[in-house]
N, C-alpha and C positions, 0 to 999 in steps of 0.2 A: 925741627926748628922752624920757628916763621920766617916765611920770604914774604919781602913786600915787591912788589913788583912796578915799575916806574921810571922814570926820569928824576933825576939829580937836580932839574931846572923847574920844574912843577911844583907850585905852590902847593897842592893839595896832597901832592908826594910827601914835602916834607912838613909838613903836619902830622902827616903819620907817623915819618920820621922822626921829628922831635918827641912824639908821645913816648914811642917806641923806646928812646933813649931814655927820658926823662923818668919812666916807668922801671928800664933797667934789665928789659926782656930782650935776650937773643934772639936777633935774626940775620938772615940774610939778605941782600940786595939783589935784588935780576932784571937788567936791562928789559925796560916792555916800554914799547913807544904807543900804543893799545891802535884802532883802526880799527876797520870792517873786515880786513879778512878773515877767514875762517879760523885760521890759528890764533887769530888776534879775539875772535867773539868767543873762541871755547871758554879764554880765562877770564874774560871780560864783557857781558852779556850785551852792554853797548858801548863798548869798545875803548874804554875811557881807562884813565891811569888815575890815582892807584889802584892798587890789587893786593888784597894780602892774602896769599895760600896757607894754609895751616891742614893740621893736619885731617880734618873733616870735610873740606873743597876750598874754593876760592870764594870771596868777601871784596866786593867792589863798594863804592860809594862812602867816601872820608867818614860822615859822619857816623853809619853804620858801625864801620873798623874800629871807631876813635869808642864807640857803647862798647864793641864787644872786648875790644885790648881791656878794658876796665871790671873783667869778670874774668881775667886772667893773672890779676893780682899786682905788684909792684907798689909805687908812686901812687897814690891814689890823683887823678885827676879831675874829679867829679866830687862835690860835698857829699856826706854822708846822708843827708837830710834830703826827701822824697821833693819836698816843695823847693829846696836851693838849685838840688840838679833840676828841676824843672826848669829854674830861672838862669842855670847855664844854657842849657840846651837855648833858649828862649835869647838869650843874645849872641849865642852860635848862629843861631838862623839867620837875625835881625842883620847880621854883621855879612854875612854870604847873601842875602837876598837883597839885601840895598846897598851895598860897598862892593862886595867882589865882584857881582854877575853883571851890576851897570858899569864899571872901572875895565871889564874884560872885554868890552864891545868898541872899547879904543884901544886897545892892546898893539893892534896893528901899525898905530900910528904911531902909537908913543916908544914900541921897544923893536918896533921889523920896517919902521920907513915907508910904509904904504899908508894913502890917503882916506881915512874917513870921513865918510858923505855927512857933510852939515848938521841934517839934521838928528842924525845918530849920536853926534855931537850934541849936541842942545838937551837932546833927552838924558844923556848922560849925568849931563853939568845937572839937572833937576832932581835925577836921581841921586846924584850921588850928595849932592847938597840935605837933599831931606832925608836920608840915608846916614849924614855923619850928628844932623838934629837928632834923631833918634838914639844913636849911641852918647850923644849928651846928654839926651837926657833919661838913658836906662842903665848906661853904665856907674860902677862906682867907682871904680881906679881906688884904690885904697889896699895897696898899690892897681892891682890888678883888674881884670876887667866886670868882675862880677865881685871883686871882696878880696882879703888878705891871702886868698889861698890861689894858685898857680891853677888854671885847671884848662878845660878843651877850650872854652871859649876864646881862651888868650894864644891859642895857635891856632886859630881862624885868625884872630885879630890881627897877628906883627906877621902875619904871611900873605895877608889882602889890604889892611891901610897901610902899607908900606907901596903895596904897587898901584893901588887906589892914588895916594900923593902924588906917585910920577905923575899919572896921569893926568891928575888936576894940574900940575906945574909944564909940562912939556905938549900938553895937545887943549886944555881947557882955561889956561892962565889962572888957576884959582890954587889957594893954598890952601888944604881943607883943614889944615890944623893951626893955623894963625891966631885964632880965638876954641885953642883947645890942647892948652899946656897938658894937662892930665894925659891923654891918648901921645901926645908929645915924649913926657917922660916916661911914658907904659916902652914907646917904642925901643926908648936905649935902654930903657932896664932890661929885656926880652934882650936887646945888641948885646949884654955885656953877659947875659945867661952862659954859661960852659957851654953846654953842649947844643949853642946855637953857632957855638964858635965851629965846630965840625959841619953843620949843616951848609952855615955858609961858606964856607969853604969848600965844599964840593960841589954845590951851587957851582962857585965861580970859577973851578978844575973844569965843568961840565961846557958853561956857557959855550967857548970858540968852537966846540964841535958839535955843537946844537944847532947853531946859529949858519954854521955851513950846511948843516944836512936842510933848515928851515930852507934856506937859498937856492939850495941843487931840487930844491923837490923830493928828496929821495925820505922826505920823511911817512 
């Protein structure tokens, strides 16, 4: 059976997570906080969550996992058509390289209570603004984020603009979806999916003891 390996609180965990479900493949879950130590580099080569073992080694890096679950059968995630999944992959990226990775540089501020330097701020706010331009203007939301069909890119999407918004609301004052109903309603359609109803909810079983161990250091 697959174990995926991770945190209950990580975005990019449960991205895996929901594919994982959504596709209809068994697995298991196994606590991994990932790190530098030694035990921690065997399963994960730089140190990072998630991980999915299977039975030929361990598989680090969301998007890697999210290609290979997709030659393991299920749900299909990905169109059939060579140039479509191109153009998923292609705002999978867009949406991780200018929503999630500048939205996660105030992370600290907006969800752990420590203060981000200024101008780490400013860069943000630039980033994330030509960041949510660009899924205006590459996405179609019809409903979905690439076309009518559910696929990877739309679990990058409601697992990074969702903590992308805090951020904008709680450390940046901006509302990144104010003039952007489509990614608006993409979000509660994704809220109202089944078996996002499990992710979040263990999400938020996970939080108070995450958020302690965040505090003690012992993470």
């Amino acid at each position: 059976m697959l174990k995926l390996h991770g945190f209950s609180v990580s975005n990019y965990y449960n991205m895996v997570k929901l594919a994982l479900l959504e596709k209809g493949l068994p697995f298991e879950e196994v606590a991994f906080y990932g790190g530098q130590a030694p035990q921690a580099l065997a399963v994960s080569p730089r140190g990072k969550v998630p991980v999915l073992q299977t039975e030929h080694g361990f598989l680090s890096e969301t998007s890697v996992i999210l290609d290979y679950l997709e030659t393991l059968g299920g749900k299909a995630l990905l169109p059939s058509d060579p140039f479509a999944q191109a153009k998923v992959r292609e705002l999978l990226k867009e949406i991780e390289l200018y929503i999630e990775l500048p939205a996660r540089t105030c992370y600290a501020e907006a969800f752990f209570g420590a203060a981000v330097e200024p101008l780490i701020k400013e860069r943000a706010r630039a980033e994330l603004l030509a960041g949510f331009a660009t899924l205006k203007r590459n996405g179609r939301f019809a409903p979905y984020v690439a076309g009518e069909q559910l696929t990877v890119a739309d679990l990058m999407f409601c697992f990074s603009v969702d903590l992308a918004c805090a951020v904008g609301k709680k450390v940046l004052g901006i509302d990144f979806l104010a003039d952007f109903p489509q990614a608006k309603a993409l979000l509660q359609l994704m809220g109202e999916h089944p078996h996002m109803a499990r992710v979040v909810a263990d999400k938020d079983a996970a939080m108070p003891a995450f958020l302690e161990m965040v505090r003690s250091g012992k993470r």
